[in-house]
C-alpha positions in Angstrom: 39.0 12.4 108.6 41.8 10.7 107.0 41.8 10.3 102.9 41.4 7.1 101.9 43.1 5.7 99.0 41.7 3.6 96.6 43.7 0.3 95.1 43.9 1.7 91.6 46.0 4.7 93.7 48.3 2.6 95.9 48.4 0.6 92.0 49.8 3.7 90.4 52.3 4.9 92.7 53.7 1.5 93.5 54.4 1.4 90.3 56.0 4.9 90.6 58.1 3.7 93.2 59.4 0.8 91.4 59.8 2.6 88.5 62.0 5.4 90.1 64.2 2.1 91.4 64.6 0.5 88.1 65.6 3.9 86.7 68.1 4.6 89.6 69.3 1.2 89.6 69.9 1.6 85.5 71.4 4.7 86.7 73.7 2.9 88.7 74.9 0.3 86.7 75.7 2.9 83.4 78.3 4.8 86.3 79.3 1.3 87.0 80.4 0.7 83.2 81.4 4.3 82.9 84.2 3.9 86.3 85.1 0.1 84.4 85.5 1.8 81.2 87.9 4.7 82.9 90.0 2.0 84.6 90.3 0.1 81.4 91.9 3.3 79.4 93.5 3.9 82.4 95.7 0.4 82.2 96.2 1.1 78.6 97.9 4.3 79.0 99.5 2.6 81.4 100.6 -0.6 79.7 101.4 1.9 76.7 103.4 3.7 78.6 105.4 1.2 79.9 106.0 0.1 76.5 107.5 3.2 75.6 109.7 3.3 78.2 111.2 -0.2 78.1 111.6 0.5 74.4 113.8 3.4 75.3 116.2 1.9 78.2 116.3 -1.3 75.4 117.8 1.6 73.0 120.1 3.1 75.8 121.3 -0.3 76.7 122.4 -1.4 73.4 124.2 2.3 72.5 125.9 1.7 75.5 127.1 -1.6 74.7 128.2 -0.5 71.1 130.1 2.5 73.1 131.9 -0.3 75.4 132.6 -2.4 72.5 133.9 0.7 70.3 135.9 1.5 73.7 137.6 -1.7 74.1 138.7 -1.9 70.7 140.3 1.1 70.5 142.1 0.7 73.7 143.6 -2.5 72.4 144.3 -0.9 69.0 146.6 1.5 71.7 148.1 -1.5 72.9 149.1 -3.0 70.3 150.7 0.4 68.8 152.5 0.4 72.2 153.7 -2.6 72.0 154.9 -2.7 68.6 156.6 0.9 69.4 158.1 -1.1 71.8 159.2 -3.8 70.1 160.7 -1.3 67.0 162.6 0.3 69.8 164.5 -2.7 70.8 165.1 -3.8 67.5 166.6 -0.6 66.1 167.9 1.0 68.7 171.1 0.2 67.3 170.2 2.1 63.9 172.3 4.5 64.0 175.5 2.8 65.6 175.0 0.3 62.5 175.1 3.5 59.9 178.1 4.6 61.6 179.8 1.1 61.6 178.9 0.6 58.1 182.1 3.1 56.6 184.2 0.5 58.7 183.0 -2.0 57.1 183.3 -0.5 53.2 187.2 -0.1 54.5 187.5 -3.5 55.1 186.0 -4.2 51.8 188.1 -2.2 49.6 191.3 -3.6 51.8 190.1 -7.2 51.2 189.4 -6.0 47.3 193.0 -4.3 47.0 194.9 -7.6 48.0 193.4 -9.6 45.3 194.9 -7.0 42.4 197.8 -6.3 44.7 201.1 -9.0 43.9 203.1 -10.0 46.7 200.5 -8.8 49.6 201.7 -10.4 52.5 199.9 -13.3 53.3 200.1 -13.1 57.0 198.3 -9.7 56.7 195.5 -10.9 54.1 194.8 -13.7 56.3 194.6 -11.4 59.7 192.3 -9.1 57.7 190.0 -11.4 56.5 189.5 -13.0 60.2 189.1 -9.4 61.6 186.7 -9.0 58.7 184.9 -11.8 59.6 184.5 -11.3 63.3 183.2 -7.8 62.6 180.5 -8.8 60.5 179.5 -12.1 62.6 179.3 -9.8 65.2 177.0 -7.1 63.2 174.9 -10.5 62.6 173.8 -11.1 66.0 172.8 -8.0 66.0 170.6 -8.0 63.4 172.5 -7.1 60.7 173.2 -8.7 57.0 174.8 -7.4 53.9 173.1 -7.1 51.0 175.1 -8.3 48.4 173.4 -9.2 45.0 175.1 -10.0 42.3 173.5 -12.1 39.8 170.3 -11.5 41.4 167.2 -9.5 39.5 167.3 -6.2 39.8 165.0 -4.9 43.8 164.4 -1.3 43.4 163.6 -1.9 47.7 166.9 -3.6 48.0 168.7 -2.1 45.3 169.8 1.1 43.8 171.4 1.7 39.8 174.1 3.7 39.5 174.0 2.6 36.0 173.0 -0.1 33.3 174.6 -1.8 30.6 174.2 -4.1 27.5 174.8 -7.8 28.4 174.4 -10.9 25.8 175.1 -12.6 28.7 172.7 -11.6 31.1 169.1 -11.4 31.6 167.8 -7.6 31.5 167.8 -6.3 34.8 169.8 -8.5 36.1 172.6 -7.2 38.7 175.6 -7.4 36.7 178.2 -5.6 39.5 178.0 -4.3 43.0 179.6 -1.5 43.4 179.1 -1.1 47.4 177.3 -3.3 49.3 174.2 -2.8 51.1 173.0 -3.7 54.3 169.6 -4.6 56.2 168.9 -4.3 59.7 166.2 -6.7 61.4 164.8 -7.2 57.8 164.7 -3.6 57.2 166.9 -1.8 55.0 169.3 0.8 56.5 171.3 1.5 53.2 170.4 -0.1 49.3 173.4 -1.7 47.3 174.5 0.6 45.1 174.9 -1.8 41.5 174.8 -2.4 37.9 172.2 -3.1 35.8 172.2 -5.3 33.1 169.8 -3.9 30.0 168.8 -5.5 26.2 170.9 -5.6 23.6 170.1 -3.0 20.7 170.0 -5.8 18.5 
């Protein structure tokens, strides 16, 4: 003969049942929150990590810009060098011709000087060595060259160099009284100072 249960004990484990479901279901949702909650950190590290790494390529990209930048000035700095080398070539390659020329040129000076304390030079002959002296140094000219010749000008230690200095009541101190060999420039620059005189105060 079969048990029968009472309604009090179909009561009580009905509400076993349903409370096993409401605890399993309760169950469920907390693993439900737990596997939200793990994606959640997840993205994070994620979103934190690709942070990190954008932050680093943004570094990389600007050190490598500074290196092009640092690279391209420096190669035109060499340029310009170059050029400039190239440019001082042209203009001076002729240096040393010039030096050489120059002792010519004192001659021609001290010839030119010697007719004017010299009676009865021959005219024909003054007059032929000023035009040869003239032709040389136009010719020096488009070349570059020009005499420095300063007399009455103020004393240029760059331009200039004393062989000696006197009193003058006449002059200004340091004031180039005399030359006493010219100098000469080449393409501005100086190949060879004027040797001069110096004016200087009076003691008085």
């Amino acid at each position: 003969m079969a048990d029968e249960k009472s309604p009090a004990d179909e009561d009580v484990m009905k509400d076993s049942v349903d409370a096993s479901e409401i605890q399993n279901e309760e169950l469920d949702d907390d693993a439900i929150q737990d596997d939200e909650q793990k994606e959640i950190d997840t993205s994070d590290d994620s979103v934190d990590l690709d942070d990190g790494d954008s932050a680093s390529l943004e570094t990389q990209v600007e050190e490598l810009k500074e290196a092009l930048i640092r690279s391209q000035a420096d190669l035109q700095n060499v340029r310009r060098r170059a050029e400039r080398d190239v440019e001082n070539a042209h203009k001076y390659a002729v240096e040393k011709f010039v030096k050489d020329l120059l002792a010519v040129l004192d001659s021609m000076d001290r010839a030119l000087e010697l007719t004017e304390t010299t009676d009865g030079f021959d005219a024909s002959m003054l007059e032929g060595t000023q035009m040869t002296h003239k032709l040389l140094l136009d010719t020096a000219a488009k070349h570059g060259v020009e005499p420095i010749n300063p007399v009455g000008e103020v004393f240029d230690p760059q331009e200039h160099q004393a062989m000696s200095m006197v009193e003058s009541a006449d002059h200004e101190p340091n004031t180039v009284m005399a030359v006493m060999q010219k100098g000469y420039k080449l393409e501005g620059r100086v190949i060879r100072a004027a040797m001069v005189m110096v004016t200087k105060g009076t003691s008085n």
